[in-house]
PASEBA-1860 file (N, C-alpha, C; in nm, 3 decimals):
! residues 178
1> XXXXXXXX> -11.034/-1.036/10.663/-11.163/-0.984/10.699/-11.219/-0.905/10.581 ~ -11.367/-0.909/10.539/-11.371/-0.891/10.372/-11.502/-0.730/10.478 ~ -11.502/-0.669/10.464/-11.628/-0.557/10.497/-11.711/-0.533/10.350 ~ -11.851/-0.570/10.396/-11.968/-0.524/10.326/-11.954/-0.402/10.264 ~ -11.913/-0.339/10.110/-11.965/-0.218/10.074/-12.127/-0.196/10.057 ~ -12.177/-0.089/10.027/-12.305/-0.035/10.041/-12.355/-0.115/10.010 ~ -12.309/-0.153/9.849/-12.437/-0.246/9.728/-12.478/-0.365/9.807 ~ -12.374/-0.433/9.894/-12.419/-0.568/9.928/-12.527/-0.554/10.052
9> XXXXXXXX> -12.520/-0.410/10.122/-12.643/-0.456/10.249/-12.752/-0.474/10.209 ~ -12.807/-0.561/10.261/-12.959/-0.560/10.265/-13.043/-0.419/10.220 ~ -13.114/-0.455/10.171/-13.181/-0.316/10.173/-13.365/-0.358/10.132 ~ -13.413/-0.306/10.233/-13.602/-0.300/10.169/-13.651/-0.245/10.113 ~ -13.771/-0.265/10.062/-13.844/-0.193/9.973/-13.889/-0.049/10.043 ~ -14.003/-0.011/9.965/-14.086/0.096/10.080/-14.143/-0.021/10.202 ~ -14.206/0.061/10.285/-14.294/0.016/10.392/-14.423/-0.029/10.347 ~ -14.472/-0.155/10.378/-14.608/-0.210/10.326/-14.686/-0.169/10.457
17> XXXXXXXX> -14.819/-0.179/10.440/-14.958/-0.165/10.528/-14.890/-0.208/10.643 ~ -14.888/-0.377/10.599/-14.887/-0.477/10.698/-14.743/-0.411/10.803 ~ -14.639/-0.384/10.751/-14.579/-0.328/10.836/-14.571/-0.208/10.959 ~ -14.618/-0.080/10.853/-14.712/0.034/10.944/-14.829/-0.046/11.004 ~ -14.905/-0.113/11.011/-14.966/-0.152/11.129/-14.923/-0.227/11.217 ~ -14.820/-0.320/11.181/-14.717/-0.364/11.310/-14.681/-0.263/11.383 ~ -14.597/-0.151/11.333/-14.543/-0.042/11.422/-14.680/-0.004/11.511 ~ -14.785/0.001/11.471/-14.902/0.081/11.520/-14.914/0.032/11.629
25> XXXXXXXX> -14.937/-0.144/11.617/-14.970/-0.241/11.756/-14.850/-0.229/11.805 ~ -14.739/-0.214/11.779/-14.631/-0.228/11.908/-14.598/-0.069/11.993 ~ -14.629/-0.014/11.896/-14.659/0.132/11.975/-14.798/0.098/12.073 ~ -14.883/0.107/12.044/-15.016/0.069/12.137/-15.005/-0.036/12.228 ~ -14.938/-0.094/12.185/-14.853/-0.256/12.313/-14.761/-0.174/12.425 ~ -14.712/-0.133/12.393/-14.613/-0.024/12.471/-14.645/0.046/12.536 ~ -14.743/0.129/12.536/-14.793/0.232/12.543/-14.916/0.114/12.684 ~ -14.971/0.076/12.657/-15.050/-0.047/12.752/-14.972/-0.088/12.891
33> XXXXXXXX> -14.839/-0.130/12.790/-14.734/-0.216/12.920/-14.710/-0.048/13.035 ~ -14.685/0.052/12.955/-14.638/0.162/13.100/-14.814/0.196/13.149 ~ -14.868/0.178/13.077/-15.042/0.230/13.160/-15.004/0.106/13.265 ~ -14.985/-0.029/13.265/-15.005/-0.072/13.359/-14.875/-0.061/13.461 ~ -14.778/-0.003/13.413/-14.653/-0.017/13.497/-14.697/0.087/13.629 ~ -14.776/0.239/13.515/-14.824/0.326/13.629/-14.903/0.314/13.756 ~ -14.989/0.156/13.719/-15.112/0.133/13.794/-15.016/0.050/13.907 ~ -14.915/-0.005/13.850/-14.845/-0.073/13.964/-14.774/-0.013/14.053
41> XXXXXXXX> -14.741/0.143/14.012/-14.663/0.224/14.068/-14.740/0.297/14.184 ~ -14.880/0.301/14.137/-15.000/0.416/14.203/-15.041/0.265/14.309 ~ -15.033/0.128/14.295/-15.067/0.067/14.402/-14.999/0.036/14.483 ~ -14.832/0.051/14.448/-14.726/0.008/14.546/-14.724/0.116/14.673 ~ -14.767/0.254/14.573/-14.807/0.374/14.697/-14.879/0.395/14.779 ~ -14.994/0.320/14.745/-15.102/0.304/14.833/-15.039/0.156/14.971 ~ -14.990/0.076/14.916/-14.945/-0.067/14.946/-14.883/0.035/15.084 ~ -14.753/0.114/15.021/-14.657/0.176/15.156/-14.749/0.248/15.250
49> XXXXXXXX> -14.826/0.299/15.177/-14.928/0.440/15.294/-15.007/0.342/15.383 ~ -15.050/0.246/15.340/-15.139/0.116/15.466/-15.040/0.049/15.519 ~ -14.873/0.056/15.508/-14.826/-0.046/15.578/-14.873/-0.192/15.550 ~ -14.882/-0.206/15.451/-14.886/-0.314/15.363/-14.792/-0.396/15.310 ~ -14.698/-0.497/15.369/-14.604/-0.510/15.288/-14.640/-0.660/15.196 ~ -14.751/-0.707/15.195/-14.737/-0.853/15.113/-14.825/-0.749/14.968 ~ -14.904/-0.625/14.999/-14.909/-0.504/14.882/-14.804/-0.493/14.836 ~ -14.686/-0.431/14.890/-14.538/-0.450/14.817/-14.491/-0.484/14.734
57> XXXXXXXX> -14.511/-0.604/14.846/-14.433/-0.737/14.714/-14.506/-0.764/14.644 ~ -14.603/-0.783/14.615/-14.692/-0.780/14.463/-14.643/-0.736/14.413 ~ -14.662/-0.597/14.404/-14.685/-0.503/14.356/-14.491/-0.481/14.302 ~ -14.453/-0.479/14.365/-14.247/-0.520/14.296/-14.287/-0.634/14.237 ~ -14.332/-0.765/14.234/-14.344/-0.895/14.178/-14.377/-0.801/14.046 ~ -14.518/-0.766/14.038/-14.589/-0.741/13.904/-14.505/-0.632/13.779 ~ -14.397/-0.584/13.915/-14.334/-0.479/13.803/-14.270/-0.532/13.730 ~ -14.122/-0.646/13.777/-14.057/-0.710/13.673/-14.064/-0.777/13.605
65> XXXXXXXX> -14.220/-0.859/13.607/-14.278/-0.897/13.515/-14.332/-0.847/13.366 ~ -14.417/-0.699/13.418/-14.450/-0.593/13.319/-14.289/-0.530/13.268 ~ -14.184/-0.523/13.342/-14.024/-0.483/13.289/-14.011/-0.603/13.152 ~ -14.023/-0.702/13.202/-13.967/-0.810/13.154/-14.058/-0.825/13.044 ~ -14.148/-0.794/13.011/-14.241/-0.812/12.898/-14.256/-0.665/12.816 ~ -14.205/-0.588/12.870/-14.167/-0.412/12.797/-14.052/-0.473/12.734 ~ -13.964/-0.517/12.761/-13.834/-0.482/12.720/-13.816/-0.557/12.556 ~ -13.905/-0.698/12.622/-13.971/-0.771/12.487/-14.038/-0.722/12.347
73> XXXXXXXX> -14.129/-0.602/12.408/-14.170/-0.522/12.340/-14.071/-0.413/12.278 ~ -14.001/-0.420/12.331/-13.865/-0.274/12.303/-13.816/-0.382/12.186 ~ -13.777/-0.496/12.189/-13.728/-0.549/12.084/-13.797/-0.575/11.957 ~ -13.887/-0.564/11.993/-13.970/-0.611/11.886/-14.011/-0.506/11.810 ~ -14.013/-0.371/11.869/-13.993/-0.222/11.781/-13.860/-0.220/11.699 ~ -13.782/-0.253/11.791/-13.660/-0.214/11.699/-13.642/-0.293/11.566 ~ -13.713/-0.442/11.609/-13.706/-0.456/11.488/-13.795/-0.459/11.358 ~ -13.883/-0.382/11.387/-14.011/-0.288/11.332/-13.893/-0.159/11.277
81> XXXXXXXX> -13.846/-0.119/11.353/-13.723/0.016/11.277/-13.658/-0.030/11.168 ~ -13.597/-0.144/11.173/-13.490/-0.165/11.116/-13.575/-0.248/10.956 ~ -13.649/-0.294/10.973/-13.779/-0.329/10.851/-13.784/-0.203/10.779 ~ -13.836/-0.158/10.855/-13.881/0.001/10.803/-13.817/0.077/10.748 ~ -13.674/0.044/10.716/-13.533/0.141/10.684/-13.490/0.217/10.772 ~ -13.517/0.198/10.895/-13.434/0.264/10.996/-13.337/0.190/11.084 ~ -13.269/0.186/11.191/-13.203/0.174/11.221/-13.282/0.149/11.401 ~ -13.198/0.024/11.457/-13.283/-0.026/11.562/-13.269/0.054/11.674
89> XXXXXXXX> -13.169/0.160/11.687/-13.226/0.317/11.762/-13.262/0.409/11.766 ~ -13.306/0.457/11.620/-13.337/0.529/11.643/-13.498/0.562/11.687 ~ -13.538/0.683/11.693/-13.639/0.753/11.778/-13.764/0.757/11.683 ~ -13.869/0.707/11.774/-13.963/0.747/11.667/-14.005/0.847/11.606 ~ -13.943/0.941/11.608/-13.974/1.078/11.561/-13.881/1.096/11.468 ~ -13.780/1.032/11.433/-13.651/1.016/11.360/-13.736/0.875/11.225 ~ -13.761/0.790/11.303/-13.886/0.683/11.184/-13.991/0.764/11.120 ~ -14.028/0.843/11.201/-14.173/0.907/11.112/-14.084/1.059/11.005
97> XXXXXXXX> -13.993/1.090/11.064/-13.939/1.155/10.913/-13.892/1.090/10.798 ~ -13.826/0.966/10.870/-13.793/0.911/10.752/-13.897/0.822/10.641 ~ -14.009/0.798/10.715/-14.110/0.738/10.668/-14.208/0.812/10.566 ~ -14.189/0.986/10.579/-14.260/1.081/10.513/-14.420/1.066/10.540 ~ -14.458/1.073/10.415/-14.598/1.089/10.396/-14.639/0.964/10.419 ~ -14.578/0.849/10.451/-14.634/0.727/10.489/-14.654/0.694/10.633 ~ -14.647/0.775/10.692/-14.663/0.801/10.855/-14.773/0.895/10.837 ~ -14.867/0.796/10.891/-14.999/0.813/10.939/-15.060/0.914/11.039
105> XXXXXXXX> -15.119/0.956/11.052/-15.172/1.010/11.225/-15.202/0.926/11.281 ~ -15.251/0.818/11.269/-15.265/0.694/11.433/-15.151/0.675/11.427 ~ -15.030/0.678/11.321/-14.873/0.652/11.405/-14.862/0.798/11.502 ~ -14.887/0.898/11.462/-14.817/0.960/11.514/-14.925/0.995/11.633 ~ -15.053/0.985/11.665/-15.112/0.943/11.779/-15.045/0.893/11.821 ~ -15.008/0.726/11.843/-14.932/0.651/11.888/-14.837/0.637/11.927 ~ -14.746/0.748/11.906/-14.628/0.836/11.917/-14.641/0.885/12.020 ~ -14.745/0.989/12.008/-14.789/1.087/12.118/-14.839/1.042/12.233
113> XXXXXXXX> -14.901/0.947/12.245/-14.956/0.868/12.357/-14.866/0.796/12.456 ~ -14.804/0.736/12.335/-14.660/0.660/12.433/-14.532/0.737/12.483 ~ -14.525/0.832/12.440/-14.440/0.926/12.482/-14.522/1.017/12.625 ~ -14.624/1.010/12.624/-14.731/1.108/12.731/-14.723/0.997/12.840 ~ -14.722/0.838/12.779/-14.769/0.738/12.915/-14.596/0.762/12.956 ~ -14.471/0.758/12.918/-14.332/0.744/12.954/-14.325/0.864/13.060 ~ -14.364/0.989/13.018/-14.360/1.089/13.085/-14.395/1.059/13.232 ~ -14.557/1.010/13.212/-14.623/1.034/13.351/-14.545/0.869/13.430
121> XXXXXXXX> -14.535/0.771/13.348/-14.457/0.690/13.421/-14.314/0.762/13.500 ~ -14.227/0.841/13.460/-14.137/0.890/13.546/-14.141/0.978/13.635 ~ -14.295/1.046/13.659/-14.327/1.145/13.737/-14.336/1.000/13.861 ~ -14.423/0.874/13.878/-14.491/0.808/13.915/-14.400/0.726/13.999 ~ -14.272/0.729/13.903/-14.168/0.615/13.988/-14.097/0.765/14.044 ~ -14.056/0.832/14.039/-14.045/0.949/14.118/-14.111/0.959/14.236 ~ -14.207/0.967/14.252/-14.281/0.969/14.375/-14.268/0.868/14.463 ~ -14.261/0.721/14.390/-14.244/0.627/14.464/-14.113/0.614/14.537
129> XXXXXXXX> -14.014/0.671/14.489/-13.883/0.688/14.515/-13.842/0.785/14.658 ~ -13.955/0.839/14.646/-13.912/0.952/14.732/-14.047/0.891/14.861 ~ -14.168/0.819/14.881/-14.227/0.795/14.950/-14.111/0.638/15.019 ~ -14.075/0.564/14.919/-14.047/0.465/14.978/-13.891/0.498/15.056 ~ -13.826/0.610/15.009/-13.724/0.653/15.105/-13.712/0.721/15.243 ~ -13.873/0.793/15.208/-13.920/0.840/15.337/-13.952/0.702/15.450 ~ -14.036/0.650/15.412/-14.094/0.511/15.466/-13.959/0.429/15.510 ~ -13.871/0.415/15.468/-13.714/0.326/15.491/-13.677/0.459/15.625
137> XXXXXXXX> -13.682/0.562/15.632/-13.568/0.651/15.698/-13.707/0.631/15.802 ~ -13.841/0.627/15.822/-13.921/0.670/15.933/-13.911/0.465/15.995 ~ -13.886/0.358/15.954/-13.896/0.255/15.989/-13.766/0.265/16.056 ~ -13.690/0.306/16.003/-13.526/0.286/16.059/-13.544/0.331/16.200 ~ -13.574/0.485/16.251/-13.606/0.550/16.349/-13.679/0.499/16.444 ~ -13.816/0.468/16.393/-13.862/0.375/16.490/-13.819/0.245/16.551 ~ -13.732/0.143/16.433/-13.688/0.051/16.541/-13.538/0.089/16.584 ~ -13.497/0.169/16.562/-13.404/0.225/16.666/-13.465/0.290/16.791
145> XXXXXXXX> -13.563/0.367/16.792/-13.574/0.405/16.923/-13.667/0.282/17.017 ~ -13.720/0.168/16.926/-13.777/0.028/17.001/-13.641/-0.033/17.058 ~ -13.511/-0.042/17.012/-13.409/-0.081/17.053/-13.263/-0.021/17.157 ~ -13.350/0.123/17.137/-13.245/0.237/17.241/-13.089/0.242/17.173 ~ -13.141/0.230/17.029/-13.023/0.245/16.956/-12.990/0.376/16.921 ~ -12.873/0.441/16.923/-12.810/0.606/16.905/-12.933/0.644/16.762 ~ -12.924/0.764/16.762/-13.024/0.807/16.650/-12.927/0.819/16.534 ~ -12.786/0.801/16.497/-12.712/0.766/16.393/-12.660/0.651/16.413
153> XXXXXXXX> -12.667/0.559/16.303/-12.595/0.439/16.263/-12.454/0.472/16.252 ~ -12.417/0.368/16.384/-12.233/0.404/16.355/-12.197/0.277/16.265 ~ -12.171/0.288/16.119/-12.115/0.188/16.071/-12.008/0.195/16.047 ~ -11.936/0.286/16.036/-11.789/0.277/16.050/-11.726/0.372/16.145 ~ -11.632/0.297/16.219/-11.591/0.379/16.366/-11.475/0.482/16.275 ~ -11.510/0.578/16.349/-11.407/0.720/16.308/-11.282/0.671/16.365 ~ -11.185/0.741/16.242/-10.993/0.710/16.273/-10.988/0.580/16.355 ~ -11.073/0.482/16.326/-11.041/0.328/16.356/-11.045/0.278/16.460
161> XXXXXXXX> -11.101/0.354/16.548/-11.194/0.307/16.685/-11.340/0.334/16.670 ~ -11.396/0.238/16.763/-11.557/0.307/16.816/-11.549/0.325/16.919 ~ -11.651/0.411/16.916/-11.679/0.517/17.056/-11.818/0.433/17.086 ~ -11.768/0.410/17.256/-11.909/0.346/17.309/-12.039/0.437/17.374 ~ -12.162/0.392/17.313/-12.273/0.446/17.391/-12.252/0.497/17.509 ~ -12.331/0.611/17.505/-12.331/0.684/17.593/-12.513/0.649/17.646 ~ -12.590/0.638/17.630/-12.709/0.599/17.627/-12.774/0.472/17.658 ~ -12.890/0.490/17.675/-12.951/0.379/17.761/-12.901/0.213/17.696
169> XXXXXXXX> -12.893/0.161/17.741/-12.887/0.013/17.740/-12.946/-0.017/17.624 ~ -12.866/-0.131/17.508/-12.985/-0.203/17.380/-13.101/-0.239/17.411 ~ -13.174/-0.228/17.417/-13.293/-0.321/17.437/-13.354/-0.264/17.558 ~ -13.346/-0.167/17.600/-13.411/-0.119/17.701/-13.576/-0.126/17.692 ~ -13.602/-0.097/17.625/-13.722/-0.104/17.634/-13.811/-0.262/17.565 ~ -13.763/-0.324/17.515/-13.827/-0.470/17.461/-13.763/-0.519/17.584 ~ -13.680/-0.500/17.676/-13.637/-0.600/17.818/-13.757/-0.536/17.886 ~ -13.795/-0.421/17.936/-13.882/-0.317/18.041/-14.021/-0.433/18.028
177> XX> -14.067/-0.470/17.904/-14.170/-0.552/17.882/-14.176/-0.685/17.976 ~ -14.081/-0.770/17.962/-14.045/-0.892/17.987/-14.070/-0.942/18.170
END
């Protein structure tokens, strides 16, 4: 097994235009893909609050699509880093030191923006997290009490028996209809 010393890696020049404006558009590409991830996040919420569920599923459809086309974009920075003399993890704030005086202010706009849309994207799926858990625990309840089912799910019987209902009949009330 022979290992590369220093002299033989690759190594680039400085950074050309054409490159700092690649970084620029894939920062601004990025920065686009979570504006719309948010809009998908702010409609899936609305989708749950109307009891909407073909809103839902859109709205989950459109995310792993916009996932699946971020992540594309994640690659395609890194390898914008690694052009650039950096390294395909590190941080853009770690690229723009190393870049010096050749880091622009629309990079570092661009910086700032996409780091502001990441933010409010995790406030956004946060919320959704916590509405759509509410929404799962208030659906559960209700068709348990449509079914006269105990108000805890016995899924596993304690010390290896179950204990039988004490309470009205399954279906008491969807039979009362009939």
């Amino acid at each position: 097994m022979t290992l590369l010393s220093a002299e033989t890696t690759p190594r680039f020049g400085p950074p050309t235009a054409s490159l700092l404006n690649a970084l620029h558009d894939a920062l601004l590409g990025e920065r686009k893909l979570l504006d719309d991830l948010i809009a998908q996040m702010r409609r899936q919420r609305a989708a749950v609050g109307a009891d909407d569920i073909d809103g839902v599923d859109d709205s989950t459809f459109a995310t792993h699509r916009i996932l699946a086309t971020l992540g594309q974009a994640r690659t395609r920075r890194r390898q914008l880093n690694v052009l650039l003399g950096g390294t395909e993890e590190c941080t853009l704030r770690e690229l723009e030191d190393h870049l010096g005086p050749q880091s622009d202010e629309r990079l570092k706009e661009a910086r700032v923006l996409l780091q502001q849309a990441a933010e409010l994207l995790t406030r956004e799926v946060s919320m959704n997290r916590t509405l759509l858990r509410e929404a799962l625990t208030h659906t559960d309840q209700h068709v348990r009490t449509l079914v006269g089912a105990p108000a805890q799910a016995n899924t596993y019987a304690t010390e290896g028996t179950a204990t039988p209902s004490n309470g009205a009949p399954r279906g008491v009330l969807v039979n009362r209809t009939a």
